[in-house]
VEXGUNU-164800 format. One line per field, with one value per residue: residue number from 1; residue in one letter; x, y, z of N, C-alpha, C, O in turn. Coordinates in pm, whole numbers, m for minus. Layout:
<kemis>
loba c(NUM, ...)
bamar c(a, ...)
n.px c(X, ...)
n.py c(Y, ...)
n.pz c(Z, ...)
ca.px c(X, ...)
ca.py c(Y, ...)
ca.pz c(Z, ...)
c.px c(X, ...)
c.py c(Y, ...)
c.pz c(Z, ...)
o.px c(X, ...)
o.py c(Y, ...)
o.pz c(Z, ...)
</kemis>
This chain:
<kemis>
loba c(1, 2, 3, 4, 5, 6, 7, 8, 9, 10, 11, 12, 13, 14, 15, 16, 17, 18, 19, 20, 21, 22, 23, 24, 25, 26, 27, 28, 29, 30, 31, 32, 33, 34, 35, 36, 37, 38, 39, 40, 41, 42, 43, 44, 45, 46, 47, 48, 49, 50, 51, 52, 53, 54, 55, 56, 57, 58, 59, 60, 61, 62, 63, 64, 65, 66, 67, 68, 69, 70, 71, 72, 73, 74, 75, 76, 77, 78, 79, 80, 81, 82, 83, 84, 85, 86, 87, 88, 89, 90, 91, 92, 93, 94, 95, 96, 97, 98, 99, 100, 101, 102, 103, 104, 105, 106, 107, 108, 109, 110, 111, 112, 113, 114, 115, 116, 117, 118, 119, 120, 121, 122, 123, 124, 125, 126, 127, 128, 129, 130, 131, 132, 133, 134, 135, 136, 137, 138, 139, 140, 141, 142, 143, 144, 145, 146, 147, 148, 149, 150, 151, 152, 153, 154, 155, 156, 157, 158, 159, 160, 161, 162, 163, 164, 165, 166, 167, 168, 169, 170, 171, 172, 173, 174, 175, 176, 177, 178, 179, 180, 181, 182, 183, 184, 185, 186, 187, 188, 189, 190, 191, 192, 193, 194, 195, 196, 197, 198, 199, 200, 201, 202, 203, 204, 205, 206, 207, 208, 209, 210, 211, 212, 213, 214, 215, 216, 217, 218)
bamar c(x, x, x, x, x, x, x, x, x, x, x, x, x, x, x, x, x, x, x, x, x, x, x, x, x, x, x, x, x, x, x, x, x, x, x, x, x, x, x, x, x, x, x, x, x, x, x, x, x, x, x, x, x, x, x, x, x, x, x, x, x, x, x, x, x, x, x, x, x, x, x, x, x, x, x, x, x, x, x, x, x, x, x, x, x, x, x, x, x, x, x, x, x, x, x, x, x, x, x, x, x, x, x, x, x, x, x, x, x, x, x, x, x, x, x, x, x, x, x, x, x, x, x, x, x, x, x, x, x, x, x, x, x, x, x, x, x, x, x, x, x, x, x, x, x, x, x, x, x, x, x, x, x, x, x, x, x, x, x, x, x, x, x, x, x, x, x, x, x, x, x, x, x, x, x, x, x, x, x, x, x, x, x, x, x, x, x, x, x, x, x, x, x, x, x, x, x, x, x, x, x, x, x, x, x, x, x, x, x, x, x, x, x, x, x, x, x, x)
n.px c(2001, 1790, 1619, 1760, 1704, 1439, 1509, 1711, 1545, 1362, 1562, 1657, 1371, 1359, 1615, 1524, 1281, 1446, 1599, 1381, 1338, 1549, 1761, 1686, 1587, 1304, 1071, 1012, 750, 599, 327, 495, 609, 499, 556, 775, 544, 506, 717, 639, 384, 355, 580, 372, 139, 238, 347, 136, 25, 181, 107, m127, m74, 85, m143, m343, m72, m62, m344, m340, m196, m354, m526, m447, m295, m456, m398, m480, m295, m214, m406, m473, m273, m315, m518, m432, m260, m376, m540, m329, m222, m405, m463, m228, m320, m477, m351, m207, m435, m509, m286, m211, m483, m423, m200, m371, m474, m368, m255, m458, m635, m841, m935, m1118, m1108, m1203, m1059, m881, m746, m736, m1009, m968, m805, m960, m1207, m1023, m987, m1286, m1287, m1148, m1239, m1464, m1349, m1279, m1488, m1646, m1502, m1549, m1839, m1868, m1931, m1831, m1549, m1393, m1542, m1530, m1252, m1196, m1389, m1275, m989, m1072, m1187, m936, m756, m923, m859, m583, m589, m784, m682, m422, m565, m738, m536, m300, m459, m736, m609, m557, m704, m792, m803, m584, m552, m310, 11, 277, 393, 638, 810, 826, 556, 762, 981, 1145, 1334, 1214, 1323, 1528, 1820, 1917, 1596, 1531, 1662, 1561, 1302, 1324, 1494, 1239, 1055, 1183, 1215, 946, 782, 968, 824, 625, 642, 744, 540, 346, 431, 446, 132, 95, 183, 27, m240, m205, m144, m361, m542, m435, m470, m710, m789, m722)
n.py c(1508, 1425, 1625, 1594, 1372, 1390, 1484, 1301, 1096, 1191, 1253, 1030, 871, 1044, 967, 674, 721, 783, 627, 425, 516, 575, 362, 92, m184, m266, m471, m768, m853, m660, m401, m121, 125, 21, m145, 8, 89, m74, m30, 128, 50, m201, m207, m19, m138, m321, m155, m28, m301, m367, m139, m178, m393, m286, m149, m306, m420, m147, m194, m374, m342, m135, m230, m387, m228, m14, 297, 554, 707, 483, 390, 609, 634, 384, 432, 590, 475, 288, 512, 645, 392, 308, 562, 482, 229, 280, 430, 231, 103, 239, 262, 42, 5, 211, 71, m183, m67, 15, m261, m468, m301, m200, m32, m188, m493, m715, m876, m1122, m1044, m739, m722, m800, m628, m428, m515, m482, m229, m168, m265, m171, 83, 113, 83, 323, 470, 356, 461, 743, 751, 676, 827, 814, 825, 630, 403, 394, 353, 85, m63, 12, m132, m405, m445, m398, m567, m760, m747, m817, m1072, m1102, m945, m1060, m1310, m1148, m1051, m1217, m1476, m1506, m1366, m1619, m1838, m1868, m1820, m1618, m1274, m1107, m1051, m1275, m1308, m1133, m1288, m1637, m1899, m2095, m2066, m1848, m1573, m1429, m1209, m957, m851, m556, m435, m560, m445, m158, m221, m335, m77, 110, 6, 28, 281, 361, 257, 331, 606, 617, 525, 728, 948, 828, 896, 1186, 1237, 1121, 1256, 1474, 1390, 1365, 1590, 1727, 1623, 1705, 1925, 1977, 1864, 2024)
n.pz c(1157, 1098, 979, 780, 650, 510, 260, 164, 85, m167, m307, m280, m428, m685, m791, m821, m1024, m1268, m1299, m1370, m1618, m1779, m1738, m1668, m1891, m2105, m2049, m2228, m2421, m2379, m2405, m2569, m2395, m2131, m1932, m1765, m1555, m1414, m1167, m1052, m1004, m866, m629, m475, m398, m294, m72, 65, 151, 377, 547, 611, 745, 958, 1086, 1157, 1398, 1571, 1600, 1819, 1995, 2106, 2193, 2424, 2556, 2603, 2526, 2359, 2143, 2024, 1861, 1718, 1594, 1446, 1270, 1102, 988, 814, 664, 477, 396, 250, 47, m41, m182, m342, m530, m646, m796, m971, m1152, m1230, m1373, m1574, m1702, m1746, m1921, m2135, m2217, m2230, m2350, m2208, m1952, m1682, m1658, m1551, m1415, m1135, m1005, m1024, m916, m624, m581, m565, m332, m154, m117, m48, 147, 347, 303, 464, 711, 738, 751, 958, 1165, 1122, 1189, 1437, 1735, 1972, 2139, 2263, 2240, 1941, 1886, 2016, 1835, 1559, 1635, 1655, 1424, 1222, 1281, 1232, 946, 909, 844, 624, 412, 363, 195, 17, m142, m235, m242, m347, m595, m754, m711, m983, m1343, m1434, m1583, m1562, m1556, m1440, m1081, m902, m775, m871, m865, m935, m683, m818, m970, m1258, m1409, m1546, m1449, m1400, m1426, m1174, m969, m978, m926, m698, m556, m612, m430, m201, m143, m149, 100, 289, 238, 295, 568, 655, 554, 785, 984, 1009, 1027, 1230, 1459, 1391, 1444, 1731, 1856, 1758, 1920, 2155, 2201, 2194, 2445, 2587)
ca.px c(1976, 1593, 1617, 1843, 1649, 1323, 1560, 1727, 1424, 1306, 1684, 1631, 1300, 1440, 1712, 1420, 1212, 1518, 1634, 1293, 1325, 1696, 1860, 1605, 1553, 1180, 1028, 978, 606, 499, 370, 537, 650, 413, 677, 776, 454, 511, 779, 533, 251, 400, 592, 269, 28, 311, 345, m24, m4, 226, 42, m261, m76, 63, m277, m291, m34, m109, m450, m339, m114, m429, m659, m338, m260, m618, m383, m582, m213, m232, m575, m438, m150, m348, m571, m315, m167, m477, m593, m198, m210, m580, m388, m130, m372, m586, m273, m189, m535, m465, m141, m257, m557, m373, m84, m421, m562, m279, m150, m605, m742, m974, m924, m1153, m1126, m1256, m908, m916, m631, m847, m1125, m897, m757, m1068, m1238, m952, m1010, m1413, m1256, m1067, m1300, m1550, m1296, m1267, m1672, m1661, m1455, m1633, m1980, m1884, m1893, m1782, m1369, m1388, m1589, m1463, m1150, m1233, m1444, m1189, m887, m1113, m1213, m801, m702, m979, m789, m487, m665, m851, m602, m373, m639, m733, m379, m244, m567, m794, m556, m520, m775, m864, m703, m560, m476, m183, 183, 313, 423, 802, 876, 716, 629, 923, 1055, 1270, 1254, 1255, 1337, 1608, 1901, 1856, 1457, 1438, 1693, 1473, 1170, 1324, 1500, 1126, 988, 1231, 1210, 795, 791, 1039, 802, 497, 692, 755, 423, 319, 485, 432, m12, 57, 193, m46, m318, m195, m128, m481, m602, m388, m554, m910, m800, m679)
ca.py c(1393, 1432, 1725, 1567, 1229, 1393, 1514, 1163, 1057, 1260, 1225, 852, 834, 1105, 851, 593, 755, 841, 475, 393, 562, 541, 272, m52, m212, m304, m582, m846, m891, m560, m340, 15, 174, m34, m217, 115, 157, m227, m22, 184, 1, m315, m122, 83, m236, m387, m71, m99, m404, m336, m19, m224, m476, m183, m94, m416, m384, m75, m216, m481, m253, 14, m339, m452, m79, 117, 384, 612, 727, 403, 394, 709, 539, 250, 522, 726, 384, 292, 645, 613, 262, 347, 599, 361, 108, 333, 456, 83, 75, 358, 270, m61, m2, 258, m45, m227, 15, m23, m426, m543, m233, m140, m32, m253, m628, m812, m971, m1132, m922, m579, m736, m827, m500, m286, m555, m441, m82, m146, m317, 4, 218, 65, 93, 483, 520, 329, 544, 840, 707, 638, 956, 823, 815, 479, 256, 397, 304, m34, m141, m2, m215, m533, m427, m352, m692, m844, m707, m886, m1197, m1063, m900, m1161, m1296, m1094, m981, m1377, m1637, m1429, m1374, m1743, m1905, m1907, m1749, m1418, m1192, m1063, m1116, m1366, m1246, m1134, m1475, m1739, m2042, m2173, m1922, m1780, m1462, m1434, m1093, m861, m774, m416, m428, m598, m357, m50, m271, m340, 79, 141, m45, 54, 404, 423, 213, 469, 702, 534, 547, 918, 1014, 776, 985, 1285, 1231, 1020, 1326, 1546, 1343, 1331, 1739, 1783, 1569, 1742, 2068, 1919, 1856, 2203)
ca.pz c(1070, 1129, 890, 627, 613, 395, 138, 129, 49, m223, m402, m343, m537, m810, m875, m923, m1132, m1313, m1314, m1396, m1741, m1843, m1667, m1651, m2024, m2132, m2014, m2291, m2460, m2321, m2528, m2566, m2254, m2006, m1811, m1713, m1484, m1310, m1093, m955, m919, m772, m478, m437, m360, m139, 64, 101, 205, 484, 602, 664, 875, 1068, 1132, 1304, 1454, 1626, 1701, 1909, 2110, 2160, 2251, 2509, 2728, 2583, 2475, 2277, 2053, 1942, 1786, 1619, 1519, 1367, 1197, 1016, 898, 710, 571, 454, 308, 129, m41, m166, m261, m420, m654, m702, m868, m1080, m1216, m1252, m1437, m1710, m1735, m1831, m2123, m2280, m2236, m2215, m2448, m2114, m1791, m1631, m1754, m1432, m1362, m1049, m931, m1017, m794, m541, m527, m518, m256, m26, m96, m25, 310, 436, 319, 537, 793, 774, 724, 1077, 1221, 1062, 1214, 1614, 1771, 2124, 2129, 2324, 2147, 1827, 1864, 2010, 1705, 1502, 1624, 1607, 1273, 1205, 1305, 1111, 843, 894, 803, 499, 339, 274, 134, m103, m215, m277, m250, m451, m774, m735, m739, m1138, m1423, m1454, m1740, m1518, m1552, m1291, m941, m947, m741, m947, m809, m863, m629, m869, m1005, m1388, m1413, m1583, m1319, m1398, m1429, m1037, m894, m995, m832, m586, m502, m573, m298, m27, m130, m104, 207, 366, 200, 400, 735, 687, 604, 889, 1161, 1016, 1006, 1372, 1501, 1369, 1567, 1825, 1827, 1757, 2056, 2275, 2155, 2234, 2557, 2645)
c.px c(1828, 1548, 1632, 1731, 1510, 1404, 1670, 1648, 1395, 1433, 1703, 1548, 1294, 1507, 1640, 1346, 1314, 1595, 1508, 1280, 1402, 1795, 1797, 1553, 1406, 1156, 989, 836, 526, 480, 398, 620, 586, 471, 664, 707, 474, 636, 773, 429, 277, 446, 440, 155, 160, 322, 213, m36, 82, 184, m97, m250, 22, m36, m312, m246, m44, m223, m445, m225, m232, m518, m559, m320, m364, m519, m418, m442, m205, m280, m539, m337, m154, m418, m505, m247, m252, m510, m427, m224, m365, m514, m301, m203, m497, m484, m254, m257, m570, m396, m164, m379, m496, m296, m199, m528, m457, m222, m319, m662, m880, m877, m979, m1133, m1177, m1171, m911, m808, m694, m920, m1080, m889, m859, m1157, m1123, m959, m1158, m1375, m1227, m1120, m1379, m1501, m1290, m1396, m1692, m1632, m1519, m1781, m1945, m1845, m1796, m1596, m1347, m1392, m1579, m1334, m1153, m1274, m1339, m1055, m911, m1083, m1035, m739, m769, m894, m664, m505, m725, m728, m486, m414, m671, m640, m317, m342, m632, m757, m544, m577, m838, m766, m724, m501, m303, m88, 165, 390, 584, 844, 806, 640, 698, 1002, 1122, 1204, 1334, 1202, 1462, 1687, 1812, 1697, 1451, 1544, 1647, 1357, 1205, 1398, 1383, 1043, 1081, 1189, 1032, 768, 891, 897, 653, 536, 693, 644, 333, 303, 428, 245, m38, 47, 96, m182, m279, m181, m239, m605, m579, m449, m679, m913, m762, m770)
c.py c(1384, 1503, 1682, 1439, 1242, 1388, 1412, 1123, 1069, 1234, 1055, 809, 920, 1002, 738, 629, 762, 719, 422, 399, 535, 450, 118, m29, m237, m409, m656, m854, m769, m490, m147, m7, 119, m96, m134, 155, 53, m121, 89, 135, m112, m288, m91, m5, m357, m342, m47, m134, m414, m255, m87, m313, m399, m144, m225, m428, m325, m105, m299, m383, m161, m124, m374, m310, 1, 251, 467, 650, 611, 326, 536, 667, 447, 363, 605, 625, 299, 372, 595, 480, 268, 381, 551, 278, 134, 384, 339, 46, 113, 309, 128, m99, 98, 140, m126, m208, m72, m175, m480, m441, m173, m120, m67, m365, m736, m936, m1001, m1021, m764, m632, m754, m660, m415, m374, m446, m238, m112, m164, m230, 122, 235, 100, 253, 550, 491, 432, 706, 849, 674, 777, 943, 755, 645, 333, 276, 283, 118, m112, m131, m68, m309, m550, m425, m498, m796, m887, m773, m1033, m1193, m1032, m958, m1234, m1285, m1082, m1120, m1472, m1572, m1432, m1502, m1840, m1953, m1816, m1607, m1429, m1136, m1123, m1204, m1252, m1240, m1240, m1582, m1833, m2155, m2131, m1863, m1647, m1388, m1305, m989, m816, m646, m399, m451, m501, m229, m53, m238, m197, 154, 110, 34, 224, 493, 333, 313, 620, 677, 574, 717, 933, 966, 876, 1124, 1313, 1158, 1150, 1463, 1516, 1399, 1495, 1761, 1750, 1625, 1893, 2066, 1951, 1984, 2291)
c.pz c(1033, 989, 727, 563, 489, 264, 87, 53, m73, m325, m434, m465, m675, m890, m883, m1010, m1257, m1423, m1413, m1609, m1846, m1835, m1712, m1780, m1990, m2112, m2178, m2309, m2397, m2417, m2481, m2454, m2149, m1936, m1741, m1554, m1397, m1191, m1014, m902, m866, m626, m416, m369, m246, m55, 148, 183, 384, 559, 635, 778, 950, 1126, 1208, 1399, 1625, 1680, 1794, 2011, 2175, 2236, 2407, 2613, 2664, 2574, 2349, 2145, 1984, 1852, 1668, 1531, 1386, 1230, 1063, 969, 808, 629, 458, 368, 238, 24, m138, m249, m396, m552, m671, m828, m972, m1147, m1267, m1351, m1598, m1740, m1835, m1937, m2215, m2326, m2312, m2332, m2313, m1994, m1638, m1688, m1661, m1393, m1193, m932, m942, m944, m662, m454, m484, m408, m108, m5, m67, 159, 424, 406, 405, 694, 882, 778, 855, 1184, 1249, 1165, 1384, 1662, 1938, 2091, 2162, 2221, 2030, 1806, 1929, 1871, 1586, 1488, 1616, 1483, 1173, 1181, 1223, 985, 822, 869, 673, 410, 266, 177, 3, m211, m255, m266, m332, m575, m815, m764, m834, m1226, m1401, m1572, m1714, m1537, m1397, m1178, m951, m901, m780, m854, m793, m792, m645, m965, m1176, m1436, m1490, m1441, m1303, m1347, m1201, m930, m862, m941, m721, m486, m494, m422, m185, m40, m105, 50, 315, 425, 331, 526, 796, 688, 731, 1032, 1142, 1043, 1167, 1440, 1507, 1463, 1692, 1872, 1850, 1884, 2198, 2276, 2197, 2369, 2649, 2632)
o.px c(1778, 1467, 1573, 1693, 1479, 1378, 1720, 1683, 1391, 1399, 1736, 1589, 1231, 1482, 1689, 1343, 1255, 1628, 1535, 1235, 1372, 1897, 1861, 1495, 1371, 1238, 929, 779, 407, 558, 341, 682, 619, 407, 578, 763, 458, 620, 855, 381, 185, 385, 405, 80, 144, 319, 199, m81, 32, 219, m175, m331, 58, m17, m300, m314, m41, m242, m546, m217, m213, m573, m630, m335, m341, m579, m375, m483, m187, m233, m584, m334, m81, m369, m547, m155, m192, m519, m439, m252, m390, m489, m293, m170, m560, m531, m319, m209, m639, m452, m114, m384, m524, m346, m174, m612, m456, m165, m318, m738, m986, m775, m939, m1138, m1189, m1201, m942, m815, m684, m900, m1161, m930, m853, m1220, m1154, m942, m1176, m1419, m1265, m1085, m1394, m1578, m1293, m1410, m1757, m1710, m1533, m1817, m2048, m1739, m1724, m1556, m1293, m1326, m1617, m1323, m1098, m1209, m1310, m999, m819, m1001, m1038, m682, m715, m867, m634, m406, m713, m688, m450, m345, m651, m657, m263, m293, m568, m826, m514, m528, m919, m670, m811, m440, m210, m87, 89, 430, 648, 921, 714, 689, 709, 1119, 1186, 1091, 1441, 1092, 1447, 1632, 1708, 1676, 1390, 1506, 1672, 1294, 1158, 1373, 1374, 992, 1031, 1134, 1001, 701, 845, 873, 621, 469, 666, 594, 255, 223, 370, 223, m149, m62, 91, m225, m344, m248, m261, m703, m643, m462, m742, m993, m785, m750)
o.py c(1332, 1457, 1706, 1429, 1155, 1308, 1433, 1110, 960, 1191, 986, 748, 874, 959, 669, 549, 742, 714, 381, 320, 495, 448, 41, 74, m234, m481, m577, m865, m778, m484, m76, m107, 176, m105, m139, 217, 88, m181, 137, 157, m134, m325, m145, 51, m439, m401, m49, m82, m465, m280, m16, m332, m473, m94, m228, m445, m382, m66, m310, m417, m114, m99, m383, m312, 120, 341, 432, 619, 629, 233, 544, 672, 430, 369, 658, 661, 236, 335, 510, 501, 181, 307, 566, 251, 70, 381, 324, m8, 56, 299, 114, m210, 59, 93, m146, m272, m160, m203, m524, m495, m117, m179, m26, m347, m850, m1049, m906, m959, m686, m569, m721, m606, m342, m282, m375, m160, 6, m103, m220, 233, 349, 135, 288, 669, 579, 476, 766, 958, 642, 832, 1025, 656, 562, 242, 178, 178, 35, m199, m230, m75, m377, m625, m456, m533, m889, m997, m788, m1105, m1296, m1121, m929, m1247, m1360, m1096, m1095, m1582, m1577, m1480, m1508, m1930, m2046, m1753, m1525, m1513, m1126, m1247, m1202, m1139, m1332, m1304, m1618, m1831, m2250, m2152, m1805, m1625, m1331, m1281, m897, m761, m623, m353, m379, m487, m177, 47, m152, m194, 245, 184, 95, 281, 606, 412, 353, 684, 738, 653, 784, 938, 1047, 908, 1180, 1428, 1142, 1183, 1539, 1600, 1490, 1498, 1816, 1812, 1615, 1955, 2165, 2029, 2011, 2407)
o.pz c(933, 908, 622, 446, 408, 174, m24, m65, m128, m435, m531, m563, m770, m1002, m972, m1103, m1364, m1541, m1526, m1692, m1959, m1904, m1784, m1815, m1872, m2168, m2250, m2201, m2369, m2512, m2397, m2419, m2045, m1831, m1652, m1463, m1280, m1085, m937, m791, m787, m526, m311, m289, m155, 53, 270, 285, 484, 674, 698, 870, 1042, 1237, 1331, 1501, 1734, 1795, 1863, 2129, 2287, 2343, 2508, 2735, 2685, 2633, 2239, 2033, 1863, 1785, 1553, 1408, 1289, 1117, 960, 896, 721, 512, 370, 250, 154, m71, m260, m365, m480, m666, m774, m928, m1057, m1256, m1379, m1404, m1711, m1842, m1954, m2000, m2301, m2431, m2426, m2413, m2340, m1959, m1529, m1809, m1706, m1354, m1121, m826, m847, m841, m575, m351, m386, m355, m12, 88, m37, 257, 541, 447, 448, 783, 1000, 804, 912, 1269, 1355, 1209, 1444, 1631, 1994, 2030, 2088, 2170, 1966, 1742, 1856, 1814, 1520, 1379, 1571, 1429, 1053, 1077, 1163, 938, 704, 883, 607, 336, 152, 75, m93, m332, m363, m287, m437, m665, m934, m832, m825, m1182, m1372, m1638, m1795, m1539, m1300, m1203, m1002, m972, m707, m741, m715, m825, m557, m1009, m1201, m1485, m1410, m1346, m1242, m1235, m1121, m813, m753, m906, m647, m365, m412, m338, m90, 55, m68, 118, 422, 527, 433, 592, 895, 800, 782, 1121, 1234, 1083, 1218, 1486, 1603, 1542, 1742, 1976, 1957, 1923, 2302, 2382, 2233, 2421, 2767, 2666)
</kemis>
């Protein structure tokens, strides 16, 4: 099953992309094809967002039994959720050439987003910069947990606080979600299928640590 489960995977997000193109109508007031990209870059800044409070997580388990796999753990679930948040930013900024005419427009949701990438980059520069294993990983699960405080933050008080150029949040605040069937089933096979995608590469970059530590030590 171990075996079969990548290529699940991979046929899952086929049949989204796939969906993505031929299946889910155009969003209303968009222009062209730019909907299109909302069902990548929405998943992609939620899986993020979950991969950072794994890194939490994990740091409060490595702060609780000082197991050093779990400092690796936390590690490899940040580098990992960077990545996501850093395509978020991408996909998010072409969406706004084409809706804004730029790909910067100083939307509080672009500042948002790249604050939280300055946050975790900071995180991996830390990491980068303590040479002693110990007090690395110490500062780094403080620093981790910080994060689970910030990051909300950023990602919902931030866009919030004044106008945005952005579309509204798929659950309004009326907590309803004024969406296209089709359109939020393709969101929403997106999301599970890069959140999967997160978990896999998770294990597979934990394991790799943890491989390479055991190599040190030999």
């Amino acid at each position: 099953m171990k075996t079969l489960a990548p290529w699940l995977l991979w046929l899952w997000m086929a049949v989204v992309l796939w969906a993505s193109f031929f299946y889910a109508p155009l969003a209303a007031g968009f222009i062209g094809q730019s909907s299109r990209i909302l069902f990548f870059h929405v998943p992609l800044a939620w899986t993020s967002f979950i991969a950072f409070f794994a890194a939490a997580y994990w740091s409060i388990r490595y702060i609780r039994g000082r197991r050093m796999e779990h400092d690796r753990a936390a590690a490899a679930a940040v580098e990992i959720g960077f990545v996501f948040c850093f395509l978020a930013t991408v996909t998010g900024a072409l969406w706004a050439r084409i809706m804004w005419g730029e790909y910067w427009n100083w939307d509080p949701r672009q500042i948002s987003i790249i604050l939280v990438l300055i946050f975790y980059g900071a995180y991996l520069a830390l990491r980068g910069a303590v040479p002693d294993e110990e007090k690395r990983a110490r500062l780094a699960a403080v620093y981790a947990m910080i994060g689970a405080v910030v990051t909300p933050f950023f990602f919902f008080i931030v866009p919030r606080i004044t106008f945005s150029l952005h579309p509204d949040s798929v659950i309004n605040t009326r907590g309803k979600i004024d969406m296209d069937s089709k359109m939020f089933q393709v969101l929403l096979a997106s999301f599970v299928g890069e959140v999967a995608l997160y978990f896999w590469m998770h294990n597979l970059d934990w394991r790799l640590k943890n491989l390479a530590a055991r190599q040190e030590r030999d």
